[in-house]
DSSP file (Angstrom, degrees, kcal/mol; ACC not computed):
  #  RESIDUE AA STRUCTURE BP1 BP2  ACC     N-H-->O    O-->H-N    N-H-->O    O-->H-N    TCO  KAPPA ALPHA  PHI   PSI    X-CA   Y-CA   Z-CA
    1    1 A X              0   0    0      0, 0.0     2,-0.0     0, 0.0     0, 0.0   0.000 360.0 360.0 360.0 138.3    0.0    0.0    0.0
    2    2 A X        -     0   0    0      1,-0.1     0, 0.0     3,-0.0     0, 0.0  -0.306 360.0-106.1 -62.8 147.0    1.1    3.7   -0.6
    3    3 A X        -     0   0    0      1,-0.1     2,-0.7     2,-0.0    -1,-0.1  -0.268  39.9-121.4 -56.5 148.3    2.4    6.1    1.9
    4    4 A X        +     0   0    0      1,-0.1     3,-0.2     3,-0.0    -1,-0.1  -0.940  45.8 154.4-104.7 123.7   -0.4    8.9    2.6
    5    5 A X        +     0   0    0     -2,-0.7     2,-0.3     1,-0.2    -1,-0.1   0.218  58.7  53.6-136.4  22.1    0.7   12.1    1.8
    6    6 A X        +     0   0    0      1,-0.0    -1,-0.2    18,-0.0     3,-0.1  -0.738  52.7 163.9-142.7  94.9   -2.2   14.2    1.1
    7    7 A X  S    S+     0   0    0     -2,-0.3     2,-0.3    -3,-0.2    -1,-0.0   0.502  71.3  10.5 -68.5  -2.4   -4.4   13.8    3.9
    8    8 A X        -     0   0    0      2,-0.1    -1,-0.1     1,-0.1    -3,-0.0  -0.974  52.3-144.9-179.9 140.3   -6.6   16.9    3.0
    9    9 A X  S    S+     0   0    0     -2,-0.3     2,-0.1    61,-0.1    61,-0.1   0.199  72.5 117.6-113.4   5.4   -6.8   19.0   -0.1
   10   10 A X        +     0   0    0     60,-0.1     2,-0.4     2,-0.0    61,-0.1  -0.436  40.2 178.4 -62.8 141.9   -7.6   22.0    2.7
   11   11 A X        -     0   0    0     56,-0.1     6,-0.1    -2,-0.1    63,-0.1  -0.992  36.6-128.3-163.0 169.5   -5.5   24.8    3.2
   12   12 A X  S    S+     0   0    0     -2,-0.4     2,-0.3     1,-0.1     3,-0.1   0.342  82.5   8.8-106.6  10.8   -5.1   27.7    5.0
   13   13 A X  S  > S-     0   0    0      1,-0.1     4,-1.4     2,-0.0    61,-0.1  -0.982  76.6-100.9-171.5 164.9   -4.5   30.4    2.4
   14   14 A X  T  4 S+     0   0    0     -2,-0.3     4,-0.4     2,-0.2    -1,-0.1   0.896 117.3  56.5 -32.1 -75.5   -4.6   30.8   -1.0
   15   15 A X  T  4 S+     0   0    0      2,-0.3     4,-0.5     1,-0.2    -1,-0.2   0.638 101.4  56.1 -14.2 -69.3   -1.0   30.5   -1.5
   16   16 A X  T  > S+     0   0    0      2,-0.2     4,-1.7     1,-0.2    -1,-0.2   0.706 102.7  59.5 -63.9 -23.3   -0.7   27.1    0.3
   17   17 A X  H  X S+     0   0    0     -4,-1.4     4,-1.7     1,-0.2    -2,-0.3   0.956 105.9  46.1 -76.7 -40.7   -3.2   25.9   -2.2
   18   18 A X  H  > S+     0   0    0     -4,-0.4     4,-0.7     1,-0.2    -2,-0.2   0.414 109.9  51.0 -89.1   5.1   -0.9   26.8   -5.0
   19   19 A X  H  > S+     0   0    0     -4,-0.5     4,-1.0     2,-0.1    -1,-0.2   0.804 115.7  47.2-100.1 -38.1    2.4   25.2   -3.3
   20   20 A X  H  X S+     0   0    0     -4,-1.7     4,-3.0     2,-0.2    -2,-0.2   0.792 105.0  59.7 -70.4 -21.1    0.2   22.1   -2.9
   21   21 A X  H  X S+     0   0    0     -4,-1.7     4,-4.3     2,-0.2     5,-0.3   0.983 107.3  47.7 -24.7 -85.8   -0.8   22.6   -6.5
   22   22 A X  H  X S+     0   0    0     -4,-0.7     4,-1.3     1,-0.2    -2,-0.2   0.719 109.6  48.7 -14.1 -61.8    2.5   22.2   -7.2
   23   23 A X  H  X S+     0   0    0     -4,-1.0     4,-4.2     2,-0.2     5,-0.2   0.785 101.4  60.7 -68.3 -41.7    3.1   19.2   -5.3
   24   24 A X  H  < S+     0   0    0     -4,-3.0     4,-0.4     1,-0.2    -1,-0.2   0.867 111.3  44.7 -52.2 -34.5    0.3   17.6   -6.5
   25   25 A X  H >< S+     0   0    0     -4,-4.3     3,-1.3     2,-0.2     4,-0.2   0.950 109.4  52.7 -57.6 -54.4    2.3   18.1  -10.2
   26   26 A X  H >X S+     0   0    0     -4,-1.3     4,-3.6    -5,-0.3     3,-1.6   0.953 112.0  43.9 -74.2 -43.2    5.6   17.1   -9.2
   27   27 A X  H 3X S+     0   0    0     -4,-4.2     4,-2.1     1,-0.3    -1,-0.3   0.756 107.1  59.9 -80.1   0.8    4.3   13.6   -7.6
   28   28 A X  H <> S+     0   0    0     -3,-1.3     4,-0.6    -4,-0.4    -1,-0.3   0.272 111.7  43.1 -84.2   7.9    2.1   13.1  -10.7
   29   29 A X  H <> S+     0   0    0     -3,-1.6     4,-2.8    -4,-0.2    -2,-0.2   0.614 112.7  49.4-105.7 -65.9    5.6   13.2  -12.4
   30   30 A X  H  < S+     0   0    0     -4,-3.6    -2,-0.2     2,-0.2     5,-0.1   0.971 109.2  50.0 -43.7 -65.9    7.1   11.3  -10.1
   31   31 A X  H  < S+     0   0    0     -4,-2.1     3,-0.3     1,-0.2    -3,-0.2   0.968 118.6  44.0 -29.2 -78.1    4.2    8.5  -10.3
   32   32 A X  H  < S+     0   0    0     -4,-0.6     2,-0.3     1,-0.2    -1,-0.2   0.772 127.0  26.0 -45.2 -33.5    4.6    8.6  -14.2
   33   33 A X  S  < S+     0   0    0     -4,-2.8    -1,-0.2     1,-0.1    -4,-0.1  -0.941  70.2 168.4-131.6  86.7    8.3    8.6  -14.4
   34   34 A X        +     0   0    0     -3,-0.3     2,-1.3    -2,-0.3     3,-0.1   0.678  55.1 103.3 -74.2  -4.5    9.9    6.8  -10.9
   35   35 A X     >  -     0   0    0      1,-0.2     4,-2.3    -5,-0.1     5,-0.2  -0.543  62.2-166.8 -83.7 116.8   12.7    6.7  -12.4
   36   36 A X  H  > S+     0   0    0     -2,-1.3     4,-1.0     1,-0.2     5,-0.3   0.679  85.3  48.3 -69.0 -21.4   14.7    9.7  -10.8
   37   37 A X  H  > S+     0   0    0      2,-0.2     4,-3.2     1,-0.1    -1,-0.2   0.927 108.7  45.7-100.7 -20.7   17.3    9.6  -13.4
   38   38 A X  H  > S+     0   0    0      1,-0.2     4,-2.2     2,-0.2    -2,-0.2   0.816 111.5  52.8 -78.9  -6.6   15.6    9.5  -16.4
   39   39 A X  H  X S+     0   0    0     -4,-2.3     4,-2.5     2,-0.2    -1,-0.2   0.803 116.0  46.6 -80.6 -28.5   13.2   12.4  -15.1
   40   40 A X  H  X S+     0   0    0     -4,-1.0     4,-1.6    -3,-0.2    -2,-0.2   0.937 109.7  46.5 -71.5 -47.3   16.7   14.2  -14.5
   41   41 A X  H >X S+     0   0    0     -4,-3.2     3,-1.2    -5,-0.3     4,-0.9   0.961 116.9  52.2 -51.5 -68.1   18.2   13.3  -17.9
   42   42 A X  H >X S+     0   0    0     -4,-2.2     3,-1.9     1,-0.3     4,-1.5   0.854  95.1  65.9 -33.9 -67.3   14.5   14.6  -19.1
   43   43 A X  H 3X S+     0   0    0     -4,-2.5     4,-3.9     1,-0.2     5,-0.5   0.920  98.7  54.5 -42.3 -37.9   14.6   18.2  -17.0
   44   44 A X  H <X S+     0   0    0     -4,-1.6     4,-0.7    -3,-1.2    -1,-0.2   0.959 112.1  46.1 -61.9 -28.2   17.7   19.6  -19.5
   45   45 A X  H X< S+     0   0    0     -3,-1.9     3,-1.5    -4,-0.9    -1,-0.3   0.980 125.0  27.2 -70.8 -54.7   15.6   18.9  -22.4
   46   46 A X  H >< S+     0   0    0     -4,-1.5     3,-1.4     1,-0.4     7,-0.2   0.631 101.3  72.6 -97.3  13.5   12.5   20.4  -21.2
   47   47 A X  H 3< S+     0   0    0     -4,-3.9    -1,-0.4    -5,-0.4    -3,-0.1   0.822 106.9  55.5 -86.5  -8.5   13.6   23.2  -18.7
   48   48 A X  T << S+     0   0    0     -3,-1.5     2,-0.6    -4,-0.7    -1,-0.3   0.043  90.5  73.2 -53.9  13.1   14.6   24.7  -22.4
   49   49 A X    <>  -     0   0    0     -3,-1.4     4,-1.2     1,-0.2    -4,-0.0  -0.963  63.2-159.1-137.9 125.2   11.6   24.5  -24.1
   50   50 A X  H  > S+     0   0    0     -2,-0.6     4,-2.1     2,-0.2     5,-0.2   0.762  93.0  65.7 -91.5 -13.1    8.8   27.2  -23.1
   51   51 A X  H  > S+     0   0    0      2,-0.2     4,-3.7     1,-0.2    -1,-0.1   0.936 108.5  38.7 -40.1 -43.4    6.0   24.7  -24.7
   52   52 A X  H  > S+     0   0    0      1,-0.2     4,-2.1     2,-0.2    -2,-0.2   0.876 120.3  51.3 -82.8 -37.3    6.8   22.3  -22.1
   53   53 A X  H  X S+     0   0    0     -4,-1.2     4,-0.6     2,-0.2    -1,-0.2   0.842 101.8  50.2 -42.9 -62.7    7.1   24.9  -19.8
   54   54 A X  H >X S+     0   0    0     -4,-2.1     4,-3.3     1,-0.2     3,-0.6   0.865 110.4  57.5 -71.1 -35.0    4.4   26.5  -20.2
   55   55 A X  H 3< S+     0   0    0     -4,-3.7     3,-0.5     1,-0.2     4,-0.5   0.937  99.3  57.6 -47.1 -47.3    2.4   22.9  -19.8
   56   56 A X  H 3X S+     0   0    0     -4,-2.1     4,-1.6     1,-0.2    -1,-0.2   0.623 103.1  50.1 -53.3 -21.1    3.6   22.3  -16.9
   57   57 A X  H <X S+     0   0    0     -4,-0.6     4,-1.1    -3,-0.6    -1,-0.2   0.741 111.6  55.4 -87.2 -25.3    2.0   26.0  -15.5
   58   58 A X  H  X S+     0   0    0     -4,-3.3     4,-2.1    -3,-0.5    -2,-0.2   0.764 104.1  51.1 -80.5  -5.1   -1.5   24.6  -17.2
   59   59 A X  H  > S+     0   0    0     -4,-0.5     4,-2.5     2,-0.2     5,-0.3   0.885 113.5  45.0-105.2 -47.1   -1.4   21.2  -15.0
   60   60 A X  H  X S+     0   0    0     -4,-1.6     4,-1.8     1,-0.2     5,-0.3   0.926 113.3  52.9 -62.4 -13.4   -0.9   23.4  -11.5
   61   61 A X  H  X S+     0   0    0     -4,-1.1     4,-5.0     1,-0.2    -1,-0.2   0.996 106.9  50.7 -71.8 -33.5   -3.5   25.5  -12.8
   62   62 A X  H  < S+     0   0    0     -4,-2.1    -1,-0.2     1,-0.2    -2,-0.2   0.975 115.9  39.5 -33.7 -64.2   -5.4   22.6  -13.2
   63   63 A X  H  X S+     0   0    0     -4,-2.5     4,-5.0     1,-0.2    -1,-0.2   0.783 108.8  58.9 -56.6 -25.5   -4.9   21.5   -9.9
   64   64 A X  H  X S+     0   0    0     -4,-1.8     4,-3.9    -5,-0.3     5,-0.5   0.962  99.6  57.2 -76.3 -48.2   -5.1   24.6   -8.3
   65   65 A X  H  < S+     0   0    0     -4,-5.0    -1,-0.3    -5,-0.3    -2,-0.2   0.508 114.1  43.9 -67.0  12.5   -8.7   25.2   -9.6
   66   66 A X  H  > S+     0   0    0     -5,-0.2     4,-2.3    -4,-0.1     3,-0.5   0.670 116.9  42.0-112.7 -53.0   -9.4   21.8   -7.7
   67   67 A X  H  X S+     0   0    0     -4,-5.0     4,-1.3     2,-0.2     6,-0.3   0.959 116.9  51.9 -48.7 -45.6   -7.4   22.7   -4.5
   68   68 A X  H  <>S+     0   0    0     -4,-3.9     5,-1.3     1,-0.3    -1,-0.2   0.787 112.8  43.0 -80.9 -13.3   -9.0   26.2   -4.8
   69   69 A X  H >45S+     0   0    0     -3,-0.5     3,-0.8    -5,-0.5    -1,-0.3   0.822 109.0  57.9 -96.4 -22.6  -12.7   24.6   -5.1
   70   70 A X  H 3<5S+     0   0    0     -4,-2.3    -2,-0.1     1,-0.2    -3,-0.1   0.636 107.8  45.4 -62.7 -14.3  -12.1   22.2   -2.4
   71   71 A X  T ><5S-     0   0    0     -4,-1.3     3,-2.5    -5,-0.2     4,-0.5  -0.083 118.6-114.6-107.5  33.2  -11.2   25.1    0.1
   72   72 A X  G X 5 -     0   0    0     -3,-0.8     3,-0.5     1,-0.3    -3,-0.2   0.653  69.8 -58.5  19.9  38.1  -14.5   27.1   -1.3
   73   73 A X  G 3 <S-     0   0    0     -5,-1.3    -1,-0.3    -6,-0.3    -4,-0.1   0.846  92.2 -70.9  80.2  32.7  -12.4   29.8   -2.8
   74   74 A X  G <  S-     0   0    0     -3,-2.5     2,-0.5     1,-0.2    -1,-0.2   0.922  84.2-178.6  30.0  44.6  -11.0   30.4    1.1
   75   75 A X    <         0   0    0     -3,-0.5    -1,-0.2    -4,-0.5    -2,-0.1  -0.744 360.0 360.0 -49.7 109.8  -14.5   31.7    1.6
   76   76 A X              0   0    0     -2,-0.5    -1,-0.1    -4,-0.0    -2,-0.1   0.538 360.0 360.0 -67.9 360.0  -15.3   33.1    5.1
């Protein structure tokens, strides 16, 4: 069984939704690709490329509009 590491898609500021955003990318990266060297060998290619770049900012946005609807839009 997998480690739990997102107990809660709650968060306490905006901000914290978008570093868990984040996280939520980078281990869906991880998950696809465990291999830590070929995801390194990978970064040179793509931390060059502003296509890829710029994909990578539309999958936290994704995520963020799901972090940021799970916290009701850190509605009072």
């Amino acid at each position: 069984m997998a480690e739990t590491w997102l107990p809660s898609l709650k968060t306490a500021t905006p901000q914290d939704g978008f570093e868990l955003a984040t996280k939520l990318a980078r281990v869906g990266v991880k998950l696809t690709q465990p291999s830590a060297e070929i995801r390194d060998k990978l970064r040179a290619a793509y931390e060059q490329d502003s296509t890829q770049l710029i994909a990578s900012s539309q999958v936290i946005a994704i995520h963020f509009q799901t972090v940021a609807a799970a916290n009701n839009y850190w509605r009072d």
